[in-house]
C-alpha positions in Angstrom: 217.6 75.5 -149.6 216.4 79.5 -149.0 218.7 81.7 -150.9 217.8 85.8 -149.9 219.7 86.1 -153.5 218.4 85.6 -156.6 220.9 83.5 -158.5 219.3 81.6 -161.6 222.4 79.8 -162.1 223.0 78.5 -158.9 219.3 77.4 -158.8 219.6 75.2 -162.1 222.8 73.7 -161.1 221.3 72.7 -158.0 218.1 71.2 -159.9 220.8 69.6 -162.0 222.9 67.8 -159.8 219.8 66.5 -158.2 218.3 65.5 -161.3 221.3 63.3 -161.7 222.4 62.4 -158.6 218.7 62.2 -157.1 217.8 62.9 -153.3 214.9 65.4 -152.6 216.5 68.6 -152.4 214.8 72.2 -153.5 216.1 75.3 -153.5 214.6 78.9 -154.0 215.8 82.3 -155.0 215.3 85.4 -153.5 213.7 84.9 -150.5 213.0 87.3 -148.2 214.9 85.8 -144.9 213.8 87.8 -142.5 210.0 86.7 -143.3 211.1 83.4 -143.1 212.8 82.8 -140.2 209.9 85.0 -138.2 207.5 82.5 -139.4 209.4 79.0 -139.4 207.6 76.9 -136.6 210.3 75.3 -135.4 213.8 75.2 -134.5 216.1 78.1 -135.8 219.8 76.8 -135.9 222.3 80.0 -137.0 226.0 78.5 -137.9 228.4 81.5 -136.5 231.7 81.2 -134.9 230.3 83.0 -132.0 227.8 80.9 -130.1 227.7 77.6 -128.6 229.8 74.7 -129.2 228.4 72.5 -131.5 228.9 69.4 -129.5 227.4 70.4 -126.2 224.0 71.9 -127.8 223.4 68.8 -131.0 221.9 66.8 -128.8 218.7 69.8 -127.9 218.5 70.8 -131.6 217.4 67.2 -133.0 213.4 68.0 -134.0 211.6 67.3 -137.5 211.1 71.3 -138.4 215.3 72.9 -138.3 215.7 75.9 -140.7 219.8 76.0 -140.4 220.6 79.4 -141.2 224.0 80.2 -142.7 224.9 83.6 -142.8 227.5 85.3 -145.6 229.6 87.8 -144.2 228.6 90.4 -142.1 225.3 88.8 -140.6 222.3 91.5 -139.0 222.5 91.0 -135.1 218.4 90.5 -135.5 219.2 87.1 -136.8 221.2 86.1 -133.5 218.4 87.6 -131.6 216.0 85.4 -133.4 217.6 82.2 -133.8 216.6 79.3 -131.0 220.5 78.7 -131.2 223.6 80.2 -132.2 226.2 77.7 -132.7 229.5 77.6 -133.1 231.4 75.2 -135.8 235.2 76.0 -134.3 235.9 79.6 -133.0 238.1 80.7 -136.0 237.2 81.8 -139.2 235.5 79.1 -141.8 233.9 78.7 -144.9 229.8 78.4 -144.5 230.1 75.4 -146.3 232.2 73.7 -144.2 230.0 75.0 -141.2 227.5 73.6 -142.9 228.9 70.0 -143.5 230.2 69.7 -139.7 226.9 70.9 -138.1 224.8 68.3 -140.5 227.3 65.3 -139.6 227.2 65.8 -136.1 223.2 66.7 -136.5 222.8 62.9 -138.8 225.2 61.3 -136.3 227.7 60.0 -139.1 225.0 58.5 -141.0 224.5 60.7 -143.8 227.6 60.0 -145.7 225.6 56.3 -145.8 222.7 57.7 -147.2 221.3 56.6 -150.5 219.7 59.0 -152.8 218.4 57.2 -155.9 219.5 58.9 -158.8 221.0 57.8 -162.6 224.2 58.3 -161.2 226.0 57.0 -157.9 229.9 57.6 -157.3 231.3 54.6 -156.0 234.2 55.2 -153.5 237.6 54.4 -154.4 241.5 55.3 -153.6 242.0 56.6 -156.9 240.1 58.3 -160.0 236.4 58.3 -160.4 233.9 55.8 -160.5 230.6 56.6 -161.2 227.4 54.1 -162.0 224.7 55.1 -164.0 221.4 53.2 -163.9 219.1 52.8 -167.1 216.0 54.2 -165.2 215.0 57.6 -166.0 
């Protein structure tokens, strides 16, 4: 994860979670975006309300190198100009996380609510309350 703002915080609770939870997310602070997205070599995906539905262009995104950009905001018009594809998660106003989590579950097909990521801790589903299990590897 690219965050243009620097936000200590939200970078250790990220590192955190991970820590606990596993997977092999990153995430860095104040990065300058427009820098990044001119030289990312591959697919530029902007989440917006405005471009193309998210269903009919899924399908010509899928490729190994995606930067998904998701704007807070008022987003620069340089960053439609620039992105490969604007695309729209619903035409009414949303949250960028929920953008988010509806563009990457149609992206993964269904399959990364399967996903394992090997960490201490794993919530198990259930209808009601918590369950957690914690392995004894460190």
């Amino acid at each position: 994860m690219f965050l243009a703002s620097r936000d200590q915080v939200l970078v250790h609770t990220v590192r955190s979670v991970v820590s606990r939870f596993g997977g092999d997310f990153e995430i860095e602070d104040g990065v300058d975006w427009r820098k990044l997205v001119r030289s990312w070599p591959g697919t530029i995906v902007h989440l917006t309300m405005y471009g193309l539905p998210v269903d009919e262009v899924v399908e010509d995104i899928r490729s190994k190198d995606v930067l998904i950009v998701v704007g807070a905001e008022k987003v620069p018009r340089e960053l439609f100009d620039v992105a490969t594809f604007n695309v729209a998660v619903g035409n009414q106003p949303h949250s960028e996380v929920a953008a988010l989590a509806v563009f990457l579950d149609r992206y993964l097909k269904g399959e990364g609510m399967m996903r394992k990521f090997g960490g201490r801790l794993t919530v198990v589903p259930s209808a009601r309350g918590k369950r957690i299990l914690e392995s004894r590897r460190r």
